[in-house]
C-alpha positions in Angstrom: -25.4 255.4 30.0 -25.0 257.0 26.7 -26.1 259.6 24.5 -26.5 259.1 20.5 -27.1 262.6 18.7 -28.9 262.9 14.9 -26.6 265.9 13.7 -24.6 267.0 10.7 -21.1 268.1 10.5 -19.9 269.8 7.2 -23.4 268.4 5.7 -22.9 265.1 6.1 -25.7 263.4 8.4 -24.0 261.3 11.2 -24.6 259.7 14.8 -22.6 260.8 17.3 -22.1 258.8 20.5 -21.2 259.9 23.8 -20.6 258.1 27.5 -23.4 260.1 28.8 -22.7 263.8 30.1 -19.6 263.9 27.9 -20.6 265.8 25.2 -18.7 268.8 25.6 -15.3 267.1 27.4 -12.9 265.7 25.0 -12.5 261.7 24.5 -10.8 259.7 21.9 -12.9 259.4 19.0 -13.6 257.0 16.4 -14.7 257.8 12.9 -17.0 254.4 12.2 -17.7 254.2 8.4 -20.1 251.6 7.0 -20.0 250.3 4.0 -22.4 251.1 0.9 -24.6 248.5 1.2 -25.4 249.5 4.8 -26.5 252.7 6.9 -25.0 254.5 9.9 -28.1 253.2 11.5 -27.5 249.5 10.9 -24.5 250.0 12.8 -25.2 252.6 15.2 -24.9 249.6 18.0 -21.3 249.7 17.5 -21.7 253.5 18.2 -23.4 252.7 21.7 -21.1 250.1 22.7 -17.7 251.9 22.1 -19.3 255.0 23.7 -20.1 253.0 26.6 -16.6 252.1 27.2 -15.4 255.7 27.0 -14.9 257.1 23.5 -16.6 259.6 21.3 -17.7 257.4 18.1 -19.0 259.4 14.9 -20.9 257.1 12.4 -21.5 259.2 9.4 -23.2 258.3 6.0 -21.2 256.7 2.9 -21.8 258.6 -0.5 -24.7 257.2 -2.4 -27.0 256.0 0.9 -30.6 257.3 0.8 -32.1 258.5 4.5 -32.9 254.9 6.4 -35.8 255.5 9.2 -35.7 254.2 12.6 -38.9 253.5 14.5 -40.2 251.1 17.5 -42.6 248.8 17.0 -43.7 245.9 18.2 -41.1 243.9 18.2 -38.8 246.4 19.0 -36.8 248.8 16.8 -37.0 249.0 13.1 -34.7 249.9 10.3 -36.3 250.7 6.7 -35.0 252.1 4.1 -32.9 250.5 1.1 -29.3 252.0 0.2 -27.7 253.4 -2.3 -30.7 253.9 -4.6 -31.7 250.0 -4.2 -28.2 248.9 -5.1 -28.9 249.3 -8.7 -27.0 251.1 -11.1 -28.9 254.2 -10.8 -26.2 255.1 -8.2 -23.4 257.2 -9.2 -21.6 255.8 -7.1 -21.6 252.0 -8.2 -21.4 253.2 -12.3 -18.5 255.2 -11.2 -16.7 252.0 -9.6 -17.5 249.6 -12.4 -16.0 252.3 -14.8 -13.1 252.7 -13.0 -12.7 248.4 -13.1 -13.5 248.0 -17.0 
């Protein structure tokens, strides 16, 4: 079993996944940063799994990703939300990298 926790540390939103009745006890921990195209969500199964084989795993959120919103439905869990304000270049974060390159 595990436990995946919604919190924020230092004001950045993250997941953080636990083997189950572990919060508190310390484990190795893994810092799992996604990319910013993507969401801590997207890859919050990473989060599960290496929490299910014993570590703590923190998935926080890249610069520039807008909330993403989780929710069952009938297929199952969904994911929307877009990152990184659509990928356009209304991000900061993407005119700031093709600055940097030209």
């Amino acid at each position: 079993m595990v436990e995946m926790h919604q919190e924020a540390i230092g004001g950045i939103d993250v997941i953080h996944a636990v083997p189950a009745g572990f919060y508190s006890q310390p484990l190795p921990t893994i810092f799992f940063y996604h990319g910013y195209t993507s969401s801590k969500e997207v890859y919050s199964y990473f989060g599960y799994a290496l929490a299910k084989a014993g570590f703590r795993v923190i998935l926080p959120d890249a610069p520039c990703t807008e909330p993403v919103s989780m929710a069952m439905n009938s297929t199952g869990l969904g994911i929307s939300g877009r990152s990184c304000a659509a990928a356009s270049m209304n991000c900061p974060c993407l005119r700031a990298m093709w600055s940097i390159r030209d």
